[in-house]
C-alpha positions in Angstrom: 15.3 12.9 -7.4 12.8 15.5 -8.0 10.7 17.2 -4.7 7.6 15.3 -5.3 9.7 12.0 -5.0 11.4 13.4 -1.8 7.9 14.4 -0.5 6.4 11.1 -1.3 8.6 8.8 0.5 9.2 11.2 3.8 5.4 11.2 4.4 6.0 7.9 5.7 8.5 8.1 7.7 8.3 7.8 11.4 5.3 5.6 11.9 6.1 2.6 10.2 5.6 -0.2 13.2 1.8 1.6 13.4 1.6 1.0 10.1 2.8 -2.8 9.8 0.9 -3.5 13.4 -2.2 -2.1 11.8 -2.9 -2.1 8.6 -4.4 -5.6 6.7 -2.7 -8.5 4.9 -3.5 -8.8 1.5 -5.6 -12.0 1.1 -4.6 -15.7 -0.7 -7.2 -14.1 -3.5 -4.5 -12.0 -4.8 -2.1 -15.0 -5.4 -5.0 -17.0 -6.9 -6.1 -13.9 -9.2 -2.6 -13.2 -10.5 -0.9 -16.7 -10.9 -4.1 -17.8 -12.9 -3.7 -14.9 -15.2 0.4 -15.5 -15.7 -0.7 -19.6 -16.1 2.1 -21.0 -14.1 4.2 -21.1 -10.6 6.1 -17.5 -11.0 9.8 -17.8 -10.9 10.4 -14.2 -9.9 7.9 -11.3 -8.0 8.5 -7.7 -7.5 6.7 -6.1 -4.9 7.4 -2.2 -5.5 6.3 0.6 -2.9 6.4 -2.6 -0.6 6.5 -0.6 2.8 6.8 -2.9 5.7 6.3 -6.0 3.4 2.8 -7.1 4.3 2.3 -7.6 1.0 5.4 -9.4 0.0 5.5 -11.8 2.8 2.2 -13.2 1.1 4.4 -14.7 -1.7 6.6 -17.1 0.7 6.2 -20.3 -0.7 4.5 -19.1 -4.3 7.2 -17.7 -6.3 10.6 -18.9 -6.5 12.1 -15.8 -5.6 10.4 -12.6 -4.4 12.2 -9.0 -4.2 10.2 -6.0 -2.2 11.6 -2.9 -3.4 10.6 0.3 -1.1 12.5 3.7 -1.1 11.8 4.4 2.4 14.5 3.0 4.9 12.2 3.5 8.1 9.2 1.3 6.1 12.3 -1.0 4.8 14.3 -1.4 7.7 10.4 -2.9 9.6 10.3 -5.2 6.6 14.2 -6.6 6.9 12.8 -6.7 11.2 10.3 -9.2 10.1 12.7 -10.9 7.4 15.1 -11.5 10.6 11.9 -12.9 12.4 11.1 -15.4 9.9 14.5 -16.7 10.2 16.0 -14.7 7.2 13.7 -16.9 4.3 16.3 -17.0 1.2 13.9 -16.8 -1.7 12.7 -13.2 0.2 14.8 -9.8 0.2 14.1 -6.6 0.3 16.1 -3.4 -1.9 16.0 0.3 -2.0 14.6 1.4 -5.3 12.6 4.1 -7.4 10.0 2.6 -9.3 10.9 4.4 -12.1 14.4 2.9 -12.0 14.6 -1.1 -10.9 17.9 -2.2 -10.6 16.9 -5.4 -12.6 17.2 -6.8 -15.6 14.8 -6.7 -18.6 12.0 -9.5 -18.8 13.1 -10.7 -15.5 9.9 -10.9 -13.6 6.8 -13.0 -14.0 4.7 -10.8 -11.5 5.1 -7.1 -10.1 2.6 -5.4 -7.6 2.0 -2.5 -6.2 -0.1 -2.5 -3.2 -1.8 0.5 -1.7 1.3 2.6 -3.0 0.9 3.1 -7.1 -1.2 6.1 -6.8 2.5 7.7 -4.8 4.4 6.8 -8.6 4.5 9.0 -11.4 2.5 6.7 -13.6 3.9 6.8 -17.2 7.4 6.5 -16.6 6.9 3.8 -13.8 4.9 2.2 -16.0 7.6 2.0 -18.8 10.0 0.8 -16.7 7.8 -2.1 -15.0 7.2 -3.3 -18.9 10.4 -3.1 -19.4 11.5 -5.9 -16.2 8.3 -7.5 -17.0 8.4 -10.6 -19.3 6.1 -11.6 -22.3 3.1 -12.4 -20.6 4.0 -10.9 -17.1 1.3 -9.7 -14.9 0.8 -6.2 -13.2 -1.1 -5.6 -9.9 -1.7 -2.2 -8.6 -3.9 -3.1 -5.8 -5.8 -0.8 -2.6 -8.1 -1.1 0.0 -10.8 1.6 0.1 -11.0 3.4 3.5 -12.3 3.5 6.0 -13.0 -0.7 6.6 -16.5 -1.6 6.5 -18.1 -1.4 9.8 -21.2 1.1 11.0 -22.5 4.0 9.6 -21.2 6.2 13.1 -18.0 5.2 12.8 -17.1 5.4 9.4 -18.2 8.8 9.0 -16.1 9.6 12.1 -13.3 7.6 10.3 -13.9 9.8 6.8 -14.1 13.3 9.3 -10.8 13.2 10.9 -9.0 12.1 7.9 -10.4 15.3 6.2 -9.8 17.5 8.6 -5.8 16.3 9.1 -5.4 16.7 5.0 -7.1 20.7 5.4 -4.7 20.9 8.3 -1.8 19.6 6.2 -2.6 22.0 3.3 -2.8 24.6 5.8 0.0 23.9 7.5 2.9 22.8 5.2 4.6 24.9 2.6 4.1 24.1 -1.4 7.3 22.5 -1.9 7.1 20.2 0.8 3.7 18.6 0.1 3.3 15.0 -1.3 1.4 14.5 -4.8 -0.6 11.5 -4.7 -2.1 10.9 -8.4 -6.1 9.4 -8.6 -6.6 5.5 -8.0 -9.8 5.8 -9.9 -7.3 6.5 -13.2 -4.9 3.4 -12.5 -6.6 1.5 -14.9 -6.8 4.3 -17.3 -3.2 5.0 -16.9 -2.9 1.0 -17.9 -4.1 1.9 -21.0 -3.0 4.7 -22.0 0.4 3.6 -21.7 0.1 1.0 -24.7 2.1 -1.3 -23.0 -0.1 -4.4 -21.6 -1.9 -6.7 -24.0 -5.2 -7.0 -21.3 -6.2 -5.2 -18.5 -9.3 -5.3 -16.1 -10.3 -4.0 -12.8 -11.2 -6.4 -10.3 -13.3 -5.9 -6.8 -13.0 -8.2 -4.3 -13.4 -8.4 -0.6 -11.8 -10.2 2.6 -13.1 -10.5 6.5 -10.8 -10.2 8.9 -10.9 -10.2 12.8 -10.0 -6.9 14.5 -10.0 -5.3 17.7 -11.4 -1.3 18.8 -7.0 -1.0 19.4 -6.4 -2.3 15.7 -9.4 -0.2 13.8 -8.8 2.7 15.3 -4.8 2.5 14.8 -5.8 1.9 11.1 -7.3 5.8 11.0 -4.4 6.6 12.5 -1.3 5.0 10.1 -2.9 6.9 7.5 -0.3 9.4 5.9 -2.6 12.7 6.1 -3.3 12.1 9.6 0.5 11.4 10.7 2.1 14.3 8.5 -0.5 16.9 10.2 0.6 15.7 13.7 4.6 16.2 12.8 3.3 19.5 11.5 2.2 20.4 14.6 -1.5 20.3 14.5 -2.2 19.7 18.3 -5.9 20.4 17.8 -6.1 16.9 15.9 -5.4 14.9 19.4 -8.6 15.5 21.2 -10.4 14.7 17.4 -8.2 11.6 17.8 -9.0 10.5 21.3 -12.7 11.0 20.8 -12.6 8.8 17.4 -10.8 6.8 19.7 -13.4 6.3 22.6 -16.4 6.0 20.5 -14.5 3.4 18.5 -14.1 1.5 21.9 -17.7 1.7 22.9 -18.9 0.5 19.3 -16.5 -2.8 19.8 -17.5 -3.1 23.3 -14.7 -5.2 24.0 -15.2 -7.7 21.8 -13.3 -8.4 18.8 -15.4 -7.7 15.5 -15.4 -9.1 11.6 -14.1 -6.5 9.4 -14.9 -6.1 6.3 -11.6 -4.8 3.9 -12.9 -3.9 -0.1 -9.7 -3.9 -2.6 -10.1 -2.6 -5.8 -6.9 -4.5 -8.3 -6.2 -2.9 -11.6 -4.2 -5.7 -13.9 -2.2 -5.2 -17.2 -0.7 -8.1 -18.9 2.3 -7.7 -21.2 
């Protein structure tokens, strides 16, 4: 495994019940999207970079079977958690994996995703290897939210602040060899095409509402992997940055639960 593998995967260890507690469910328009485009119930999805499995959950009940593969046993041992809470459903299970090396057989799978987690994969040879478990006609979802959720000016630019500051603390902070590499989202679809292995591909925008409380939005800034890697680094001077996003996060909501609005950007290749 090389360093930037090892890197990726450890910057999320340690947080992940913030992260599954926090961060939002992918909406019903990402089953719509992609079972239109394959044309039929899928017999088999892949969920790769799955995490804590909020975005493999979504498939109960669509897909036949459904297999979240995620590299990180703190991120996959919340997902199995929540497998145990939903009384162990069959057609769901969860596997350690690299995406650049599924343990599964070739043409196997009808859909594979990646959500908020392709941009962590070394694009070309992941991309190889998901055409190769793909079958003719198999769909590929690399799908993100852009951050910071939509909400007021005030907040968001507090939100987009202490997120830049806890990636110059990182850089300043960690050694070379131990930083992640995270490659651009803007090139996902790019990287599609350039590989030469999907038929059609398109970038679709859509977006989703969704109820949240001054606890939840403010716990979103803070299961972000910049923030949480400059705190285990030792960068005290974040927590007062952190309590005050906090507090003025808490006066905006005013006690009262709010309507979010979450943007995801979905980049598709068809085999």
């Amino acid at each position: 495994m090389t360093d930037i593998h090892t890197n990726n995967i450890e910057r999320f260890l340690g947080y992940s019940q913030l992260y599954d507690q926090s961060r939002p469910i992918p909406p019903d328009d990402i089953i719509k999207i992609l079972t239109r485009y394959l044309a039929r119930r899928p017999k088999r999805v892949v969920d790769v970079g799955c995490g804590t499995g909020l975005s493999s959950f979504i498939w109960l009940s669509q897909a036949d079977e459904i297999i979240g593969v995620e590299p990180n046993d703190d991120m996959r041992e919340t997902a199995l958690s929540q497998w145990r809470t939903q009384q162990e459903p069959k057609d769901l299970r969860f596997m350690k994996g690299l995406s650049d090396h599924l343990e599964l057989e070739s043409e196997s799978v009808d859909i594979l995703t990646c959500s908020q987690s392709f941009h962590w994969m070394d694009p070309q040879p992941t991309l190889r290897e998901f055409a190769r478990v793909l079958c003719n006609g198999g769909v590929f979802a690399a799908y993100d939210c852009d951050w910071p959720p939509t909400f007021t000016k005030e907040i968001e630019v507090r939100y987009q602040n202490l997120i830049s500051l806890a990636e110059s603390r990182v850089a300043e902070l960690a050694q070379t060899d131990q930083l992640a590499f995270k490659w651009n989202k803007e090139k996902h679809l790019q990287q599609i095409r350039d590989s030469s292995l999907f038929q059609f591909s398109k970038e679709i925008v859509f977006h989703h509402w969704e109820r949240c409380d001054a606890i939840r939005y403010a716990n979103i800034a803070l299961s972000q992997g910049g923030l949480q890697t400059a705190l285990k680094l030792g960068a005290g001077d974040l927590k007062d940055e952190v309590n005050e996003f906090q507090n003025q996060v808490h006066r905006a909501f005013d006690g009262q639960s709010q309507d979010i609005l979450f943007s995801y950007r979905m980049r598709i290749g068809i085999k």
